[in-house]
NUTIBA-650946 format. One record per residue: residue number from 0; x, y, z of N, C-alpha, C in turn. Coordinates in steps of 0.2 Angstrom, whole numbers, plus 2048, in hexadecimal, padded with zeros to 3 digits. Example, Ala and Ser with C-alpha at 12.3 -4.5 7.8 and 13.67 -1.06 7.14 Angstrom:
<sites>
<pos 0 n_px 842 n_py 7E4 n_pz 827 ca_px 83E ca_py 7EA ca_pz 827 c_px 842 c_py 7F0 c_pz 827>
<pos 1 n_px 840 n_py 7F5 n_pz 823 ca_px 844 ca_py 7FB ca_pz 824 c_px 840 c_py 800 c_pz 827>
</sites>
This chain:
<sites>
<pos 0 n_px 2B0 n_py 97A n_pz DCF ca_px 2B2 ca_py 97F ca_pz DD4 c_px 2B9 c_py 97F c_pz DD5>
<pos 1 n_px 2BC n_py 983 n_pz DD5 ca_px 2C4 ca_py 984 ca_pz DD7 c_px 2C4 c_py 984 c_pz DE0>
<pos 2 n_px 2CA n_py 984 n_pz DE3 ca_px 2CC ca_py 984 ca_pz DE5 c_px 2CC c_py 98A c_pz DEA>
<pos 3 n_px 2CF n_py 98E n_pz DE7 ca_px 2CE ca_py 996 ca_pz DE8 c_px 2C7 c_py 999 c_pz DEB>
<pos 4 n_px 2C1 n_py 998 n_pz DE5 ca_px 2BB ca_py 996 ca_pz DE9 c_px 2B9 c_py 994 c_pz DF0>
<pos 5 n_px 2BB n_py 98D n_pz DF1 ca_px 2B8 ca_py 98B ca_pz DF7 c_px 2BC c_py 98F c_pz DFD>
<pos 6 n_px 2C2 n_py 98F n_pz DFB ca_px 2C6 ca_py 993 ca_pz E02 c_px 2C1 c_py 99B c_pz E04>
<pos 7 n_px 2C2 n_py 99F n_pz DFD ca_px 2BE ca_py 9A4 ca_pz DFE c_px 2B7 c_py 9A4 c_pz E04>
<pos 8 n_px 2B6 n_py 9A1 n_pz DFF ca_px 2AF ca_py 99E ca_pz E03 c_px 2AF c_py 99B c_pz E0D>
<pos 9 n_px 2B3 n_py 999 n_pz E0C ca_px 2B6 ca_py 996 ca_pz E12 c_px 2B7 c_py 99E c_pz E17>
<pos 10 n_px 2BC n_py 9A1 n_pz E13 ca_px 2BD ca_py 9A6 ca_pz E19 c_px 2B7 c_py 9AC c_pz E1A>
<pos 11 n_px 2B5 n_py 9AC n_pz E13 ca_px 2AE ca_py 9B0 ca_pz E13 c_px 2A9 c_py 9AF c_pz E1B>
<pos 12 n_px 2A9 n_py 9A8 n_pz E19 ca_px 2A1 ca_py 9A6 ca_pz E1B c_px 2A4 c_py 9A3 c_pz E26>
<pos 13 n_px 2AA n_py 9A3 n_pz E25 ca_px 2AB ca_py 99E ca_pz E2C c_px 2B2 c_py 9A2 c_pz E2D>
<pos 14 n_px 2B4 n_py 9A7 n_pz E2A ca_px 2BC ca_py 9A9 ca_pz E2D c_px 2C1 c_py 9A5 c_pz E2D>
<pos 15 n_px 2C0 n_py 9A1 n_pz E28 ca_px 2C5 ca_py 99C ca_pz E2A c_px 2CB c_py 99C c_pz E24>
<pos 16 n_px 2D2 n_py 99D n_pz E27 ca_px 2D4 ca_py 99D ca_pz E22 c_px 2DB c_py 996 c_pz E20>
<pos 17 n_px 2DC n_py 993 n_pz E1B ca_px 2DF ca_py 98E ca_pz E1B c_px 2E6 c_py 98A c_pz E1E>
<pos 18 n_px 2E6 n_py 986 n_pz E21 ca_px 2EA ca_py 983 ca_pz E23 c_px 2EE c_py 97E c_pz E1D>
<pos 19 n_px 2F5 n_py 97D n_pz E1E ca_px 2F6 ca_py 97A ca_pz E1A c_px 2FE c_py 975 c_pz E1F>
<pos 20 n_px 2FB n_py 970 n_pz E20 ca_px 300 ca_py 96E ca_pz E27 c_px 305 c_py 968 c_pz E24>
<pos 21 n_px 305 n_py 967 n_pz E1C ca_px 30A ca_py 95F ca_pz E1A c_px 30E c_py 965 c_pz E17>
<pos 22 n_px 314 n_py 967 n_pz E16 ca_px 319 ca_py 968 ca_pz E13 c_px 31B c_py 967 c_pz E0D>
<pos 23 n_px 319 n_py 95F n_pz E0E ca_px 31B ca_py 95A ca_pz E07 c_px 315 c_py 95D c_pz E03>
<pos 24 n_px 30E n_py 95B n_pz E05 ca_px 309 ca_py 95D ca_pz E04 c_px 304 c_py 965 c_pz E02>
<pos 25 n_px 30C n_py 969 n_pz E00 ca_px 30B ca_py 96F ca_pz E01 c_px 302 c_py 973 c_pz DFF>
<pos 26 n_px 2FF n_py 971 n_pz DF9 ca_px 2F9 ca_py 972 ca_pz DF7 c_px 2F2 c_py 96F c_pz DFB>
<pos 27 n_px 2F3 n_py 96C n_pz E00 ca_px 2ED ca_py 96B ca_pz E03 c_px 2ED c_py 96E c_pz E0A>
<pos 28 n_px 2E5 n_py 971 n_pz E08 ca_px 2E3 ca_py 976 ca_pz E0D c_px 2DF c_py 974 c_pz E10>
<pos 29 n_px 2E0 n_py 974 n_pz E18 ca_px 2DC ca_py 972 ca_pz E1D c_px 2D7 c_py 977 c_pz E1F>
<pos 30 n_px 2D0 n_py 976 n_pz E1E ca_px 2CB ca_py 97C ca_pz E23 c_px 2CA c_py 97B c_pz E29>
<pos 31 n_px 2CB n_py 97E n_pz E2F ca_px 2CA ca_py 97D ca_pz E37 c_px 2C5 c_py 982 c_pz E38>
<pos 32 n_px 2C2 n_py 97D n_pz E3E ca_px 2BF ca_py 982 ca_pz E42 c_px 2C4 c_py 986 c_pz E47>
<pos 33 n_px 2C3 n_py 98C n_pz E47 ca_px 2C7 ca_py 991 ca_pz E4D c_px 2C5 c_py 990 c_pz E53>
<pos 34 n_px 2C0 n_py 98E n_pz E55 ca_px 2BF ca_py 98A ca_pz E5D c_px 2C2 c_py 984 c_pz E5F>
<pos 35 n_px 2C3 n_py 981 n_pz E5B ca_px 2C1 ca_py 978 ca_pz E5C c_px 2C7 c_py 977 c_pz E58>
<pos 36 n_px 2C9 n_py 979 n_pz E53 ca_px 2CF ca_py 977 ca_pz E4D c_px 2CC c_py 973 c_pz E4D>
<pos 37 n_px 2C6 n_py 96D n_pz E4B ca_px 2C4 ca_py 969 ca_pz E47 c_px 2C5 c_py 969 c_pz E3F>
<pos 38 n_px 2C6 n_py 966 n_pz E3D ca_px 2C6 ca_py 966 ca_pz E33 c_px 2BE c_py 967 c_pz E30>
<pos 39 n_px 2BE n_py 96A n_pz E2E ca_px 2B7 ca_py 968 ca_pz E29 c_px 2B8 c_py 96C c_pz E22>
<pos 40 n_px 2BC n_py 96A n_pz E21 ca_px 2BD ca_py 968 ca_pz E19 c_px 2C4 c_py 967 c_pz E18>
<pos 41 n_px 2C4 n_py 965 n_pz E12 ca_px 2CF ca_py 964 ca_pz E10 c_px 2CD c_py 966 c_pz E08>
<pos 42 n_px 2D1 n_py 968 n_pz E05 ca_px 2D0 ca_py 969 ca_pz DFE c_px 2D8 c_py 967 c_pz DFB>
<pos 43 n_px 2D9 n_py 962 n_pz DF9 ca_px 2E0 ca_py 960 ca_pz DF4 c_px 2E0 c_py 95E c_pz DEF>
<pos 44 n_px 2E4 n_py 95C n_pz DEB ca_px 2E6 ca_py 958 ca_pz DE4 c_px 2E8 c_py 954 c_pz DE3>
<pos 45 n_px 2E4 n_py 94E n_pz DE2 ca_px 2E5 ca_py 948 ca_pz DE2 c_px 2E3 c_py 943 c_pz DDB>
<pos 46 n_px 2EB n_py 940 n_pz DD9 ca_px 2EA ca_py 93C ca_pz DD3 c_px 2E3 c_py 938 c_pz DD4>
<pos 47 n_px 2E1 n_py 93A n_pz DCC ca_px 2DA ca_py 935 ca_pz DCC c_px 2DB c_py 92F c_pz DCD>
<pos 48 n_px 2DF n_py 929 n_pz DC9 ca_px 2E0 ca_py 925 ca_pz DCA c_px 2DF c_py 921 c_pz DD4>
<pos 49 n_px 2E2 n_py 925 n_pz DD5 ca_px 2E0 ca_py 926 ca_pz DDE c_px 2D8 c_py 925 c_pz DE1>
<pos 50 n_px 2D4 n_py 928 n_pz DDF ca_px 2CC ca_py 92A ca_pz DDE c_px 2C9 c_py 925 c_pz DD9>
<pos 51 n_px 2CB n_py 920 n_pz DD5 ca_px 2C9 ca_py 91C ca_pz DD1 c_px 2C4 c_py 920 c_pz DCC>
<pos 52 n_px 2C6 n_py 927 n_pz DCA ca_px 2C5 ca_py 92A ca_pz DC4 c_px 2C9 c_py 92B c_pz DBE>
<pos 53 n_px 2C5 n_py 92A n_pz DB9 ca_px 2CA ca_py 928 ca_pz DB1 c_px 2CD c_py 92E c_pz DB0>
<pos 54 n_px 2D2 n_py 92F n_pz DAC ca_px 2D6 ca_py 933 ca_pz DAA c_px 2DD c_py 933 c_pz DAD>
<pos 55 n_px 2E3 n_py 937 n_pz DAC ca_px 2EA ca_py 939 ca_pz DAD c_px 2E8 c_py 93E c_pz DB2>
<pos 56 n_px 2EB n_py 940 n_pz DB6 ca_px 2EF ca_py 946 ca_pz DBC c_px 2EB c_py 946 c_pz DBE>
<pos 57 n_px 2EB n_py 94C n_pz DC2 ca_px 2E9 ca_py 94E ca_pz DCA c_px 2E0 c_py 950 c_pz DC9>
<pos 58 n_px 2DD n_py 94F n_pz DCD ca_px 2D6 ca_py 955 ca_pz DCF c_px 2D5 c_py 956 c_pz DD6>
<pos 59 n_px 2D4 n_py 95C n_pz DD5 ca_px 2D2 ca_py 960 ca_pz DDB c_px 2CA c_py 95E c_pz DDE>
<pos 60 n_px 2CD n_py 95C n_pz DE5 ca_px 2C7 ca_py 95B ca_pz DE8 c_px 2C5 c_py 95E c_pz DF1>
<pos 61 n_px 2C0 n_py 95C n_pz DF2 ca_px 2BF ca_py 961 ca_pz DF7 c_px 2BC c_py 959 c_pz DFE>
<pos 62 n_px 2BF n_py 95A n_pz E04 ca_px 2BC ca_py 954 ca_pz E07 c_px 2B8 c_py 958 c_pz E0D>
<pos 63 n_px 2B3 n_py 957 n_pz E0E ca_px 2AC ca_py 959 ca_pz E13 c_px 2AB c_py 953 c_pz E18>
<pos 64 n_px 2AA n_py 956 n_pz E1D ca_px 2A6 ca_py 950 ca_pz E23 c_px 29D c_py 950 c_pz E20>
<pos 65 n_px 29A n_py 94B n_pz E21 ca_px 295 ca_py 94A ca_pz E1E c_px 28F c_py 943 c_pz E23>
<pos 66 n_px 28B n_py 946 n_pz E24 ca_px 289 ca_py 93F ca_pz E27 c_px 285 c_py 939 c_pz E24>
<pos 67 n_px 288 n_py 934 n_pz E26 ca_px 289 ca_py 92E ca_pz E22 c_px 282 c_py 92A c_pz E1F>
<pos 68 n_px 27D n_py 92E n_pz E21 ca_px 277 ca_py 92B ca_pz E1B c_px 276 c_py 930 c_pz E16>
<pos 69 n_px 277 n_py 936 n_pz E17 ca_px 277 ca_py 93C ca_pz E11 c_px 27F c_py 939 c_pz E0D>
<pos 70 n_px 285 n_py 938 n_pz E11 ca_px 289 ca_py 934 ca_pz E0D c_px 289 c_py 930 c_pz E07>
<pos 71 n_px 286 n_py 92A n_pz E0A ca_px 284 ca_py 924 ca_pz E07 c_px 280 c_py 927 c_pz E02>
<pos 72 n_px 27C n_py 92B n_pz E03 ca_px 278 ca_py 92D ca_pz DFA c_px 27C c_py 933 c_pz DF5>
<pos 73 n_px 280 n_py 938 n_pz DF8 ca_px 284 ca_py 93A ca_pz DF3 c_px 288 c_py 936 c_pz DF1>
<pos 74 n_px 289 n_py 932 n_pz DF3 ca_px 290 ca_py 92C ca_pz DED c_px 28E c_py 929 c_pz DE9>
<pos 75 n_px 287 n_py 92B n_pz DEA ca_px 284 ca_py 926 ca_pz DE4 c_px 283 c_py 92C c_pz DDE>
<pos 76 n_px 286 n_py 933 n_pz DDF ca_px 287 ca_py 939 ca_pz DD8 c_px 28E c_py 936 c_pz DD6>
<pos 77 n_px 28D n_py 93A n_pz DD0 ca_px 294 ca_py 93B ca_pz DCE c_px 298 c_py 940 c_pz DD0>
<pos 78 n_px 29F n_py 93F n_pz DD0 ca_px 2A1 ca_py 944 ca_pz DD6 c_px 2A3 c_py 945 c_pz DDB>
<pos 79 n_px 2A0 n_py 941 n_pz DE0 ca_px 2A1 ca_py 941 ca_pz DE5 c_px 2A1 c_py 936 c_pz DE6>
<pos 80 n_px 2A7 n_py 939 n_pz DEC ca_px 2A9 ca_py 931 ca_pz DEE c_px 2AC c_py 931 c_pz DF4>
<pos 81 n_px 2AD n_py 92B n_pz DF8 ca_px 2AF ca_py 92B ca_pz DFC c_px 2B5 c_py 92C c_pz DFF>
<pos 82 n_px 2B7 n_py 930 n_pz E04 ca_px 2BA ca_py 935 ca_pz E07 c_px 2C2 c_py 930 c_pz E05>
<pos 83 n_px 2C5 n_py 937 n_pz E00 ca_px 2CC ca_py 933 ca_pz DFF c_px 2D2 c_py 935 c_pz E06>
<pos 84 n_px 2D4 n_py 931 n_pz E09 ca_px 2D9 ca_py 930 ca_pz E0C c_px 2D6 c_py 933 c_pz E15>
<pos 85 n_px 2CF n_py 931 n_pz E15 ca_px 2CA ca_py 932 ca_pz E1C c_px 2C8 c_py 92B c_pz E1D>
<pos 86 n_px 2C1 n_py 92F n_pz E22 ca_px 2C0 ca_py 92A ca_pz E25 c_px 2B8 c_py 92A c_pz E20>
<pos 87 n_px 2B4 n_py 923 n_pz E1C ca_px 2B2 ca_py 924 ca_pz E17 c_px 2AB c_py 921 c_pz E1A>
<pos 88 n_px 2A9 n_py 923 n_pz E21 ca_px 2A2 ca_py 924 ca_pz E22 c_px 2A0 c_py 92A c_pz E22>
<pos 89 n_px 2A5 n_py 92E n_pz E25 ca_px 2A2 ca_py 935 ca_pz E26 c_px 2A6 c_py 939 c_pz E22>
<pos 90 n_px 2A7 n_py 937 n_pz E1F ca_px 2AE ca_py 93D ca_pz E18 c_px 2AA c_py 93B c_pz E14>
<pos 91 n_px 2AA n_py 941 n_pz E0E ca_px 2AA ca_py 93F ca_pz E06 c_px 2AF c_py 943 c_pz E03>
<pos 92 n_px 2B1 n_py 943 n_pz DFD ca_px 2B5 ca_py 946 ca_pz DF9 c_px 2AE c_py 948 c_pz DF3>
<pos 93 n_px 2B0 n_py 950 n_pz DEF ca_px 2AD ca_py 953 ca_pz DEC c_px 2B2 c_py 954 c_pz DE7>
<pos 94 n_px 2B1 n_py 953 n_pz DE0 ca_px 2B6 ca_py 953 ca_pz DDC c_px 2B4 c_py 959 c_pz DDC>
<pos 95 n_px 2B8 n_py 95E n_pz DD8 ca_px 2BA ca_py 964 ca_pz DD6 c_px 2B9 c_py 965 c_pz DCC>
<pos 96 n_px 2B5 n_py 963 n_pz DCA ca_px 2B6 ca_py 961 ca_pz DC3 c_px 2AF c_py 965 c_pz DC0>
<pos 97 n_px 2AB n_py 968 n_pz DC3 ca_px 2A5 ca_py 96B ca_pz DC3 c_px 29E c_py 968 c_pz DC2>
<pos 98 n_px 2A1 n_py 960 n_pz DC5 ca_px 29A ca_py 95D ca_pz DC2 c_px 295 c_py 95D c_pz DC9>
<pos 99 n_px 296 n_py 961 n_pz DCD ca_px 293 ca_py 963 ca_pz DD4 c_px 295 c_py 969 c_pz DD4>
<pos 100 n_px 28D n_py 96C n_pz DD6 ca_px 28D ca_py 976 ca_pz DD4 c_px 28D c_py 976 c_pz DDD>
<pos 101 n_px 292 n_py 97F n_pz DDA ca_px 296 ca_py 982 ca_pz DDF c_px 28F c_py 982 c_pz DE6>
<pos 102 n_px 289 n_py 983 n_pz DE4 ca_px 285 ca_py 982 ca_pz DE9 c_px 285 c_py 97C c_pz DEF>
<pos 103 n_px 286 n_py 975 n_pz DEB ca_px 287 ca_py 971 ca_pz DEF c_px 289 c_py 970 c_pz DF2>
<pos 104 n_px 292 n_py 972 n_pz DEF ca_px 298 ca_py 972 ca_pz DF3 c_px 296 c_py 975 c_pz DF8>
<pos 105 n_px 297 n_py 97B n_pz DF9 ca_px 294 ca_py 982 ca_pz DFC c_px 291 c_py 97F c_pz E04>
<pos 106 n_px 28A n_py 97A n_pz E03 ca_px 287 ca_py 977 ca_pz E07 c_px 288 c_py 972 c_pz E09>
<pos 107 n_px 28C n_py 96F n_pz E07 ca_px 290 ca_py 969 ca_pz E09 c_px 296 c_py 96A c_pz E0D>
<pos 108 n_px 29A n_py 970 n_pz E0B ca_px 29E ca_py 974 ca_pz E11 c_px 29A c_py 975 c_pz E16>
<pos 109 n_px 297 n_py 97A n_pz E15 ca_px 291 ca_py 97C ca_pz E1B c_px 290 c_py 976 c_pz E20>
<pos 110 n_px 28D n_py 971 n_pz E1E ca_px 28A ca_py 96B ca_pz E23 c_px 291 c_py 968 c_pz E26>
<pos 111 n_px 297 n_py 968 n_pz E22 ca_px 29D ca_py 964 ca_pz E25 c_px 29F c_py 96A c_pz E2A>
<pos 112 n_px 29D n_py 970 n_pz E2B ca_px 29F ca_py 975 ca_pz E2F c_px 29C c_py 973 c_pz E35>
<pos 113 n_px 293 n_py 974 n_pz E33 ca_px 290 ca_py 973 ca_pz E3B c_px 292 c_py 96A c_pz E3D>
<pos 114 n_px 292 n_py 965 n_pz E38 ca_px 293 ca_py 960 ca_pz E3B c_px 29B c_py 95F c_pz E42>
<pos 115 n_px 2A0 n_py 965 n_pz E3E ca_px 2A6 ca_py 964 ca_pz E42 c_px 2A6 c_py 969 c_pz E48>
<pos 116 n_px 29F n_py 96B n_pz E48 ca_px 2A3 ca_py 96F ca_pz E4F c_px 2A1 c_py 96E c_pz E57>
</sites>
């Protein structure tokens, strides 16, 4: 799933439209809630070797609030791992590589949506 996708979807389904608040960091998009400005997702590019995934350069990944028994059993897919540069009970990271369909993602936003508000 791209990038492009989840924002879409992001401002489709919740109005929300990307925040992008590191400068250095100019590609990472923060999604808020417009009540509460809570985060509930982050979408950046982050070298694999960082995420202890094989290969050379960056993947794109999507980081959701998640609650930490449902947590604990998505890290055990492929795919999905514990929340890169979060807090790693209630984060996960969603690689971006298509080995997780657009649906899941999709609902996986969703729940980090209602979980942050």
């Amino acid at each position: 799933m791209s990038r492009e996708a989840i924002l879409d979807y992001a401002k489709r389904k919740y109005d929300t439209d990307p925040d992008y608040p590191w400068g250095k960091l100019s590609d990472y998009a923060v999604l808020r809630h417009k009540k509460n400005n809570k985060w509930y997702g982050l979408v950046m590019n982050v070298d694999r070797n960082k995420l202890g995934i094989e290969g050379e350069g960056e993947t794109g990944i999507l980081n959701v609030k998640c609650d930490p028994e449902l947590a604990s059993i998505l890290r055990k897919e492929n795919a999905i791992l514990p929340a890169y540069h979060m807090n790693k009970e209630h984060w996960i990271s969603i690689v971006l590589d298509g080995s997780v369909s657009d649906e899941e993602i999709f609902h996986l936003l969703d729940l980090s949506y209602d979980l942050t508000q």
